[in-house]
C-alpha positions as CSV (number, residue, x, y, z in Angstrom):
1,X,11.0,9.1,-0.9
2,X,11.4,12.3,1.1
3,X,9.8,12.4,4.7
4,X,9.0,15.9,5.0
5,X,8.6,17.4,8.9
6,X,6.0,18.9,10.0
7,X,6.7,21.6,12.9
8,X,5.7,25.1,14.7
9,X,7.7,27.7,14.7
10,X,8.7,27.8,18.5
11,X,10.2,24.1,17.7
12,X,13.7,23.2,18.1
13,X,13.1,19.2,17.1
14,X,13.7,20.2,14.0
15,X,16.7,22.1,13.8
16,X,20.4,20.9,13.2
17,X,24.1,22.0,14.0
18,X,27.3,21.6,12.2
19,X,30.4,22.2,14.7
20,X,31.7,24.4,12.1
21,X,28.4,26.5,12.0
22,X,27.1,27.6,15.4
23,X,23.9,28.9,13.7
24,X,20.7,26.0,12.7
25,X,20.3,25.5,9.3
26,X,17.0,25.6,8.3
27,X,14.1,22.5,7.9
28,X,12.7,21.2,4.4
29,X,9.3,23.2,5.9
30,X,11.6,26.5,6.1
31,X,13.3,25.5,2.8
32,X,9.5,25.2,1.7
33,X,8.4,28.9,2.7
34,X,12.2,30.6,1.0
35,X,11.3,28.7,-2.2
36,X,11.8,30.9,-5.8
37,X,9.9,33.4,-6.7
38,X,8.6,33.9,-10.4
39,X,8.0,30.3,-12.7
40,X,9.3,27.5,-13.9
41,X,8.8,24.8,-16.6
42,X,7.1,21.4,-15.8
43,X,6.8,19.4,-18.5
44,X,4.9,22.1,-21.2
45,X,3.0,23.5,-18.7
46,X,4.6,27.0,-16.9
47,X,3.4,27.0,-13.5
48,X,4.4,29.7,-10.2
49,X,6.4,28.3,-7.3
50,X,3.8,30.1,-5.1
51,X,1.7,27.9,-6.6
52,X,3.0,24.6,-5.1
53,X,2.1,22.6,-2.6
54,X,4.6,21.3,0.2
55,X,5.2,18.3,-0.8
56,X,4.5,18.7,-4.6
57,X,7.3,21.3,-3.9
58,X,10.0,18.5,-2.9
59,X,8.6,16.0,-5.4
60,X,9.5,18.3,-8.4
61,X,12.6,20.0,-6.7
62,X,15.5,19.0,-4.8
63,X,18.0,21.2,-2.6
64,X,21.7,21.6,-3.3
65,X,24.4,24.2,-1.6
66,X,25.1,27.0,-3.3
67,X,27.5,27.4,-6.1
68,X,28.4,30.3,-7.9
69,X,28.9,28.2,-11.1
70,X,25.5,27.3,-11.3
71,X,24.0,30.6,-11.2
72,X,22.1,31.1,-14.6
73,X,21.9,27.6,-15.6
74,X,18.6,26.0,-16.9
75,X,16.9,23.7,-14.0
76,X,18.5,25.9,-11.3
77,X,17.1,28.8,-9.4
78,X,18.0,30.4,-6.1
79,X,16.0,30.9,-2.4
80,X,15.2,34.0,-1.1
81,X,17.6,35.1,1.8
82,X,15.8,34.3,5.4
83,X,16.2,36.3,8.5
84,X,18.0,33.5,10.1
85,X,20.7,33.7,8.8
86,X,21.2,30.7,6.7
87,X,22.9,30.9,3.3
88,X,20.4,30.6,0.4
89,X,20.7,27.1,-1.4
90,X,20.0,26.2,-5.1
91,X,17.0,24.5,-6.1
92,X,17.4,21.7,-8.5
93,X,14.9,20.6,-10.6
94,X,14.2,16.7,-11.1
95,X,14.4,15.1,-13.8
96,X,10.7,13.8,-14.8
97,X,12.0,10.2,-15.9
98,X,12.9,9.5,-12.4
99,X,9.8,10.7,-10.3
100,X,10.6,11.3,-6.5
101,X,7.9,11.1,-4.2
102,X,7.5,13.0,-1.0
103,X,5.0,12.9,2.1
104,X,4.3,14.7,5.3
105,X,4.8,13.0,8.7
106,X,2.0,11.9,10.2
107,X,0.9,13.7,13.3
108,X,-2.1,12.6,15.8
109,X,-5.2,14.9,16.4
110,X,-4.1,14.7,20.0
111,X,-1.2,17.1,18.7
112,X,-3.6,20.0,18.6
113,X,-2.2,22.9,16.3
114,X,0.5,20.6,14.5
115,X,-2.7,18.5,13.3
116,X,-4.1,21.8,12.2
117,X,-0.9,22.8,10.2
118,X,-0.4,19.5,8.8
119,X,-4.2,19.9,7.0
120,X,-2.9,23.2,6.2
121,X,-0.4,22.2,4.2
122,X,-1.7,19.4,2.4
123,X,-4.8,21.3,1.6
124,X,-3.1,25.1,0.2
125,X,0.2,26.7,-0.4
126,X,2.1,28.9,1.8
127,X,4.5,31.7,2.0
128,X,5.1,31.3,5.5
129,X,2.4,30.2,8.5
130,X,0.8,33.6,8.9
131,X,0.1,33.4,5.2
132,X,-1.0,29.5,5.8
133,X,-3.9,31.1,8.7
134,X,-4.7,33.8,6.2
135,X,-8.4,32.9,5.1
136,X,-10.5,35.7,2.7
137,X,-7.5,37.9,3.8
138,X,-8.3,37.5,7.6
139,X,-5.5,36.3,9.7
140,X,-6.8,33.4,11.9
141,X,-5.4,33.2,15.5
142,X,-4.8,29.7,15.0
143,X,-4.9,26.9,12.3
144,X,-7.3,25.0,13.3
145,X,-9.7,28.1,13.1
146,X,-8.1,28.5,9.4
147,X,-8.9,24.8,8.6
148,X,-12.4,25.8,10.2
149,X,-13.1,28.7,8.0
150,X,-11.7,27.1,4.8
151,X,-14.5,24.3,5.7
152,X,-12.0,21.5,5.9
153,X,-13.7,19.8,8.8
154,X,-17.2,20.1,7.8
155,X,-17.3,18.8,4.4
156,X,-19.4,15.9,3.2
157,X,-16.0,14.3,1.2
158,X,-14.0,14.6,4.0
159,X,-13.7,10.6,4.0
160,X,-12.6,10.7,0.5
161,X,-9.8,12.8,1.5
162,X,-9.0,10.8,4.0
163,X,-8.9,7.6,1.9
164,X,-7.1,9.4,-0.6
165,X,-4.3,10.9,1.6
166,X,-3.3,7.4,2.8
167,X,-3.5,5.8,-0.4
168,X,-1.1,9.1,-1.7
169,X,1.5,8.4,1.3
170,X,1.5,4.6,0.0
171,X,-0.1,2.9,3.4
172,X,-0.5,-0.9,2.5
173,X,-3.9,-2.6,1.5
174,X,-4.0,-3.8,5.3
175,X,-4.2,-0.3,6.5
176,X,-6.7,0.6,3.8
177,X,-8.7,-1.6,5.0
178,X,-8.2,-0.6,8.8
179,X,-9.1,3.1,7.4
180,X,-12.2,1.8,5.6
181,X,-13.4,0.5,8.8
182,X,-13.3,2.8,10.9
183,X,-14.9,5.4,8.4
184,X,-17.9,2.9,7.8
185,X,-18.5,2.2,11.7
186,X,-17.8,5.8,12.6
187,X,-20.8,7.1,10.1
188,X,-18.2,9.4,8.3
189,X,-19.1,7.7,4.6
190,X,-22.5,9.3,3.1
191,X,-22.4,6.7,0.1
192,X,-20.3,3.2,1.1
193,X,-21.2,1.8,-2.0
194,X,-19.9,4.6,-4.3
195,X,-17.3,4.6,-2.0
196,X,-16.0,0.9,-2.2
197,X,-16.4,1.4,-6.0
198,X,-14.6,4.0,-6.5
199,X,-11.5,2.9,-3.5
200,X,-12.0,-1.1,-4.1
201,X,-9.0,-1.5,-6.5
202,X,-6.6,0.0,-3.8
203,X,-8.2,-1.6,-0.9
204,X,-7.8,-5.0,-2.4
205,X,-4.1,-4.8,-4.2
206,X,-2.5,-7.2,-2.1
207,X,-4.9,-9.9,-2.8
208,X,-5.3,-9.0,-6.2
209,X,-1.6,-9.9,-6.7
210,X,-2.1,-13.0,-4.6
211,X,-4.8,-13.9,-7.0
212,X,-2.5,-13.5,-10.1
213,X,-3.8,-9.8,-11.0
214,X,-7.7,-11.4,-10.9
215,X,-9.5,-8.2,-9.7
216,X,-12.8,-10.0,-9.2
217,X,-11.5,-13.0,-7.2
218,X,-9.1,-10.2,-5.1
219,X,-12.1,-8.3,-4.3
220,X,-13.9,-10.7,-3.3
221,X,-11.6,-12.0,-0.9
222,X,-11.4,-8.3,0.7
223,X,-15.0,-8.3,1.0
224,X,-14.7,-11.2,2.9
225,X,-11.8,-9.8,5.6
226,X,-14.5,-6.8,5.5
227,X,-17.3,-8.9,6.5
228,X,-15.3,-10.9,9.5
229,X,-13.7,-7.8,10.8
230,X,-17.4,-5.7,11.1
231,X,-19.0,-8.9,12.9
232,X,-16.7,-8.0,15.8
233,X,-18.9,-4.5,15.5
234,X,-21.9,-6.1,15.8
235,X,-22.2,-5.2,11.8
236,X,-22.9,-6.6,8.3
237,X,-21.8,-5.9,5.0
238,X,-25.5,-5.1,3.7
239,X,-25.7,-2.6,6.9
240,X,-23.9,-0.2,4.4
241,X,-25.1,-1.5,1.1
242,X,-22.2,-3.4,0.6
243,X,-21.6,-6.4,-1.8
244,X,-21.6,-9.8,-0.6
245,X,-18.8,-11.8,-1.6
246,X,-19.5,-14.4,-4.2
247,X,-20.7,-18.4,-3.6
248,X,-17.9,-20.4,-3.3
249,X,-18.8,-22.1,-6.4
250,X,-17.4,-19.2,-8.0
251,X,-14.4,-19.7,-6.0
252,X,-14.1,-22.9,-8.1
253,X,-14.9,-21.6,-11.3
254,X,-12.2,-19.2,-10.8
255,X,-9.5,-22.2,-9.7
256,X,-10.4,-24.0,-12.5
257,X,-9.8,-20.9,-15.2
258,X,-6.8,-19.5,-13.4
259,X,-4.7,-22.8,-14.5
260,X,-6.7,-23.7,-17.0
261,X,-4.5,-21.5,-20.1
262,X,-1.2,-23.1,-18.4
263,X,-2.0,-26.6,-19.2
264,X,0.7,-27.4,-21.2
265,X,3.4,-25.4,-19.2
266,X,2.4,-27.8,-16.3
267,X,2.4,-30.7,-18.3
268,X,6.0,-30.1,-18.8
269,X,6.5,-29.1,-15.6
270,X,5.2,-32.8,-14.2
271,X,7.4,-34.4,-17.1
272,X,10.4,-32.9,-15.7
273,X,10.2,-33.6,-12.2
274,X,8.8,-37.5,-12.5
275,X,11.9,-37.9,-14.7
276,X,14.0,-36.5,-11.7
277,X,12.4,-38.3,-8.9
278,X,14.2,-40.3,-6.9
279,X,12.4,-44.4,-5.7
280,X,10.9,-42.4,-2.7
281,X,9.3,-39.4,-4.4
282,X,7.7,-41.9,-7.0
283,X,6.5,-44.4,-4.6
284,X,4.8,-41.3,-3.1
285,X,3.6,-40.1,-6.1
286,X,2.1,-42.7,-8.1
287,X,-0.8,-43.4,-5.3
288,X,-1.5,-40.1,-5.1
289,X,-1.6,-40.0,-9.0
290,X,-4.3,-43.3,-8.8
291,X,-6.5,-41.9,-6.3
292,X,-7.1,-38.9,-8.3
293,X,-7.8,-41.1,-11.8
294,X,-10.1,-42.9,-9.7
295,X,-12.4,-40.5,-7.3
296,X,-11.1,-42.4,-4.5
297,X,-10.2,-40.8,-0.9
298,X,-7.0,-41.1,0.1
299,X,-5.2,-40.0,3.1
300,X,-1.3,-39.8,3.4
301,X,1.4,-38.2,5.7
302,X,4.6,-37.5,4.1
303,X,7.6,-36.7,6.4
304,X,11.1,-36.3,5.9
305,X,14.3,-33.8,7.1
306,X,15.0,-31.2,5.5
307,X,16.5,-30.9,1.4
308,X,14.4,-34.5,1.1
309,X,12.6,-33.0,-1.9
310,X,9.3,-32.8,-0.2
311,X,8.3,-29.5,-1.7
312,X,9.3,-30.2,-5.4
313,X,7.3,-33.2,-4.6
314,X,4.0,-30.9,-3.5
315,X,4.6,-29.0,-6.4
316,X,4.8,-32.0,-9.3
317,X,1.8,-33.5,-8.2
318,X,0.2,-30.2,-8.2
319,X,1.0,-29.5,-11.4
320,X,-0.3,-32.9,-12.2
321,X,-3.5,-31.7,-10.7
322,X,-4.4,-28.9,-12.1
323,X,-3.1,-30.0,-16.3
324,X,-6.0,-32.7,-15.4
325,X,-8.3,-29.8,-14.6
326,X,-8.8,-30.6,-11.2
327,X,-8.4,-28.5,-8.3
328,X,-5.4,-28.5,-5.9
329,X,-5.0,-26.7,-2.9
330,X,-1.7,-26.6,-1.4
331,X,-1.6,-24.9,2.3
332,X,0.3,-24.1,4.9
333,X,0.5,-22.7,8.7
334,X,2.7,-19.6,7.3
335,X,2.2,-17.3,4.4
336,X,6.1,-17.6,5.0
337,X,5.8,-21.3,4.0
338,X,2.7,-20.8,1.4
339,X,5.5,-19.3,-0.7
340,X,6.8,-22.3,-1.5
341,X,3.9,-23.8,-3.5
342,X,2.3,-22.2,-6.8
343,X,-1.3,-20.8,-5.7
344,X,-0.1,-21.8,-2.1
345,X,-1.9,-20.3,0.7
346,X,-2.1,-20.5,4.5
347,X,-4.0,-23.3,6.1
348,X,-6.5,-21.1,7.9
349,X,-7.3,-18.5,5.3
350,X,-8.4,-20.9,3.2
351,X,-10.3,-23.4,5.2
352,X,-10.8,-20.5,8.0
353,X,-9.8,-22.9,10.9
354,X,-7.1,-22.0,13.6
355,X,-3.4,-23.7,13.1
356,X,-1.5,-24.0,16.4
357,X,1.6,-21.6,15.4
358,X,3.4,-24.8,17.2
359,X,2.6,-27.0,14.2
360,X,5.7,-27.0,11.8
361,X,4.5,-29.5,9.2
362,X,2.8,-28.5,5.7
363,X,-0.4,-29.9,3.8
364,X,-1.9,-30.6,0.6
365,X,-6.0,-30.7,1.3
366,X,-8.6,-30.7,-1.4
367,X,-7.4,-32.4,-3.7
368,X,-11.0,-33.1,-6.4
């Protein structure tokens, strides 16, 4: 992953020294503008340099100093010279079975003409930052009157963008999430439903993955966090034509199916660990194992230091559980500690209630 800087021309932030070299040596956005002319190959396709976008630039190219041995070989090419000075540096291309990805730096709106630039060069390429302003061959006095003219601030998709740009710079689900609020409370979505459609598989990775690669259940469980976090808004999901997420009875369906094809690998899971328990685990065990059979209630409190075996204990008797085809919910006051436990998730996530963070001890709830 290459960070690439974003930066105006009267900026020194940018700029580096080598004690041997008195003279800066130019940014990857000045390595940008010196790029080859002419074309090169990528993949079948021949495409123009001039063509390329900043950071679709870096993605397919990588910088190396200059050797004259090099000169004429296939997957090099050369910069132009730059009136700064700065030797010319070969340009390398990668090789396509290791992609390399690249992204801009983010910059705030509050940084006025740097926002400005920054849309500017994820939006068109550039020869250099007059050509970047240059719109229907006027020169605009500034780029945000360039990002004006080229209609990049009035247009109807401009949430798309947005959404897309984050997702591109690989923001987490969380953030996602944080983005599709704001858009949806800020009026700047025209169709929310089309929206979430199209976006929902991105939105909700993280608890698809929690949810063993279940799209549906994952989903759900986003339009869930959705819903809580636009009641603090004084909104609804349906104020937007949003889904509601599904009963919990199809919470249960889905429990039941997700360990429903692993029967026998828990089966053999439960034989192995009953024939390693110790007189301690079993005498825990086996009343659990009763109350189950028999549809009775039972509450117990296990506790123990740790290395006692109370965790491969949790996770025999779920096993147990679920070859039955019950349901078994193992919880926790971490996500830390939720690891620990197949299908293990925190205490209030699942039963929405608030854990004191002081509370160090784990439990198994649920158990039908």
């Amino acid at each position: 992953m290459t960070a690439l800087p974003v930066h105006l021309p009267d900026s020194f932030h940018h700029q580096r020294y080598h004690r041997s070299n008195p003279s800066p040596t130019l940014s990857n956005l000045e390595h940008y503008f010196t790029r080859p002319e002419g074309t090169f190959l990528d993949g079948t396709d021949q495409r123009e340099f001039k063509d390329l976008h900043y950071a679709e630039y870096f993605s397919l190219f990588r910088l190396q100093k200059f050797n004259n041995m090099n000169v004429g070989k296939p997957g090099f090419s050369l910069e132009h010279c730059t009136d700064k000075g700065a030797p010319p540096m070969h340009i390398v291309q990668c090789n396509p079975s290791h992609p390399h990805l690249s992204r801009l730096q983010s910059v705030h709106v509050l940084h006025g003409e740097l926002f400005y630039l920054r849309i500017l060069l994820l939006s068109r390429p550039g020869n250099n930052l007059d050509n970047l302003r240059t719109v229907d061959n006027v020169v605009h006095l500034s780029f945000q009157s360039a990002c004006i003219a080229l209609g990049l601030f009035g247009d109807k998709d401009e949430a798309h963008f947005c959404m897309q740009e984050a997702i591109d710079t690989l923001r987490t689900p969380h953030q996602l999430r944080i983005l599709f609020i704001h858009l949806l409370t800020n009026s700047c979505i025209d169709s929310p439903l089309q929206f979430w459609t199209e976006f929902q598989s991105k939105i909700s990775e993280d608890f698809i993955v929690a949810t063993a690669g279940d799209s549906e259940q994952g989903c759900n469980k986003t339009l869930k966090q959705l819903g809580l976090v636009l009641q603090s808004h004084g909104k609804h999901l349906d104020d937007y034509g949003l889904p509601e997420p599904l009963a919990r009875k199809n919470e249960t369906e889905w429990e039941l199916r997700r360990w429903s094809s692993q029967s026998g690998t828990l089966r053999q899971r439960v034989d192995v660990g009953m024939s390693a328990f110790n007189p301690e685990q079993r005498e825990i065990f086996l009343p659990v194992q009763q109350a189950v059979s028999n549809n009775k209630p039972l509450l117990m409190f296990v506790d123990g230091k740790a290395g006692r075996g109370k965790t491969f204990l949790v996770n025999t008797l779920c096993a147990w559980v679920r070859a039955e085809g019950r349901i078994a919910l193992p919880t926790a006051t971490s996500a830390f500690a939720a690891q620990l436990y197949p299908g293990g998730r925190t205490t209030h996530s699942t039963f929405g209630v608030c854990v004191s963070p002081m509370t160090n001890s784990f439990s198994i709830s649920n158990i039908a």
